[in-house]
C-alpha positions in Angstrom: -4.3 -30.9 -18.3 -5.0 -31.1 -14.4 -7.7 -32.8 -13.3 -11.4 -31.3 -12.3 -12.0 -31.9 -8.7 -15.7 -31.0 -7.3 -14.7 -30.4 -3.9 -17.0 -30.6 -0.5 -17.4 -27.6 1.8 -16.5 -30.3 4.6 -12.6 -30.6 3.2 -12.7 -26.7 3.1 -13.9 -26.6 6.4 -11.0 -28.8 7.2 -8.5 -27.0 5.7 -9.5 -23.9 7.1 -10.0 -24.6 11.0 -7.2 -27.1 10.8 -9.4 -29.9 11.6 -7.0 -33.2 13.1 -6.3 -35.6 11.7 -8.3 -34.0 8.4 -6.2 -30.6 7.5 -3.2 -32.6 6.2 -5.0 -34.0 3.2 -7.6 -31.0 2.6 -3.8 -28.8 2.5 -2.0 -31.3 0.2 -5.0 -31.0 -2.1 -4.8 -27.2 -2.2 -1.7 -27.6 -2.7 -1.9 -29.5 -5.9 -4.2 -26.8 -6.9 -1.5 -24.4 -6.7 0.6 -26.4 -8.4 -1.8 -26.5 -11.1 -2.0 -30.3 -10.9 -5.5 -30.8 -9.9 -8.2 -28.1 -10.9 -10.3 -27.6 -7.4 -14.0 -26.7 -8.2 -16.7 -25.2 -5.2 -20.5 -25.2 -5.7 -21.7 -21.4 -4.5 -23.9 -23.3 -2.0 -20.5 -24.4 -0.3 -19.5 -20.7 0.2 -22.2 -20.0 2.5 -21.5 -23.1 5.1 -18.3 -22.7 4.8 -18.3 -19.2 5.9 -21.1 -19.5 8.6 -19.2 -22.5 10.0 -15.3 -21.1 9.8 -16.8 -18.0 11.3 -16.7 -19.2 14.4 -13.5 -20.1 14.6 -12.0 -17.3 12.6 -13.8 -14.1 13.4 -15.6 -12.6 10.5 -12.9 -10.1 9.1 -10.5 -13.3 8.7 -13.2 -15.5 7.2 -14.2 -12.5 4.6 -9.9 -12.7 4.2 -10.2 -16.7 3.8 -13.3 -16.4 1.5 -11.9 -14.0 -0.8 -8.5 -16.5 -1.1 -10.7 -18.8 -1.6 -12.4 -17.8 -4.4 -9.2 -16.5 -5.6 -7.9 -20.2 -5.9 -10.7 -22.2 -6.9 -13.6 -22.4 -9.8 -17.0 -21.8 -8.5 -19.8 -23.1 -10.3 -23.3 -21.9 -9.6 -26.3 -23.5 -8.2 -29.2 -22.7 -10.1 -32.8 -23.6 -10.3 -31.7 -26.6 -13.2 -29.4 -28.0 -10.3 -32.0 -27.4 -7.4 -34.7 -29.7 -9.4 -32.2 -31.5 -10.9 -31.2 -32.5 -7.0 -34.6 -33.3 -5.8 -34.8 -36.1 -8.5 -31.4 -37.7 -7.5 -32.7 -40.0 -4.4 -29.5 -39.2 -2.2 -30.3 -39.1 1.8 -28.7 -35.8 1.9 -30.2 -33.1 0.4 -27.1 -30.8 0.4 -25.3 -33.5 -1.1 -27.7 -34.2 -3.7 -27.1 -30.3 -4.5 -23.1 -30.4 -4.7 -23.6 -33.3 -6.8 -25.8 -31.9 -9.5 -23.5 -28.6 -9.4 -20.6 -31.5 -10.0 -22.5 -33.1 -12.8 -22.8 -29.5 -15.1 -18.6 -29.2 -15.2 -17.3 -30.5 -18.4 -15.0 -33.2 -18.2 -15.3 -33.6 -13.6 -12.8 -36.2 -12.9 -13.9 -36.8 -9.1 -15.7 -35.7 -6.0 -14.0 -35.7 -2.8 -15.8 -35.7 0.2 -15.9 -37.1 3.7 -19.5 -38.1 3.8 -18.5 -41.3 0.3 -21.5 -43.0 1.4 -23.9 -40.2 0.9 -22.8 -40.2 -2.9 -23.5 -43.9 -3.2 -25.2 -43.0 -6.5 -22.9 -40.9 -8.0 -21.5 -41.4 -11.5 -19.1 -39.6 -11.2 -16.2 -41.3 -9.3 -16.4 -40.4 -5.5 -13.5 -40.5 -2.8 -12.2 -39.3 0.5 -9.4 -36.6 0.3 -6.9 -39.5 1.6 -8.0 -41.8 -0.9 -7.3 -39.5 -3.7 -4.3 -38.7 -2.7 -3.1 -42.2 -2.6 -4.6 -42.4 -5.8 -2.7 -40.2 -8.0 0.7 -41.2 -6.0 0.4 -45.0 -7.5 -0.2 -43.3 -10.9 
């Protein structure tokens, strides 16, 4: 069974605007998704920023392309009003983080979260890494 991967809008950013020195890993981990090795899952509040933010360097028509692959390839999981109160009580710094993780805590059996912001999930219990880190990860195992 592959592994359930919560993943940031900020390593789908990457991917998609071919963010240096960050688009490697963000692409190796779609890739794994493809290969059906990993199982890659977005909140719908990630959908939003990443399409206001790839926008711009993308155009709309190819972001509406990007967004539709995106969904295509990847699980969403919806942010309700459970993971909106659920995020106020969680005492992260980042409110937007607080949300992802609270959307990451409903999927059954979430192996990780990858992110580039690790320290703004400092009190996560679910395991938290950088896109780099997981991939070296899984390699040594």
């Amino acid at each position: 069974m592959a592994s359930k991967i919560f993943v940031d809008s900020d390593i789908v950013i990457d991917l998609f605007t071919n963010r240096i020195p960050f688009a490697d890993a963000a692409s190796e981990l779609f890739e794994l998704n493809e290969q059906k090795k990993i199982k890659i899952y977005l909140s719908t509040a990630s959908i939003n920023n990443i399409y206001y933010i790839v926008r711009k360097f993308l155009g709309h028509q190819k972001t509406i392309k990007v967004i539709e692959e995106l969904v295509e390839m990847t699980e969403i999981v919806g942010t309700t009003k459970s993971e909106i109160l659920q995020a106020l009580k969680n005492n992260f710094k980042d409110f937007e983080d607080s949300i992802q993780y609270s959307v990451a805590m409903t999927i059954d059996g979430i192996n990780a979260i990858l992110t580039r912001n690790v320290k703004d999930y400092s009190k996560s219990k679910i395991a938290v890494f950088t896109p780099e880190n997981y991939l070296k990860t899984i390699k040594e195992n």
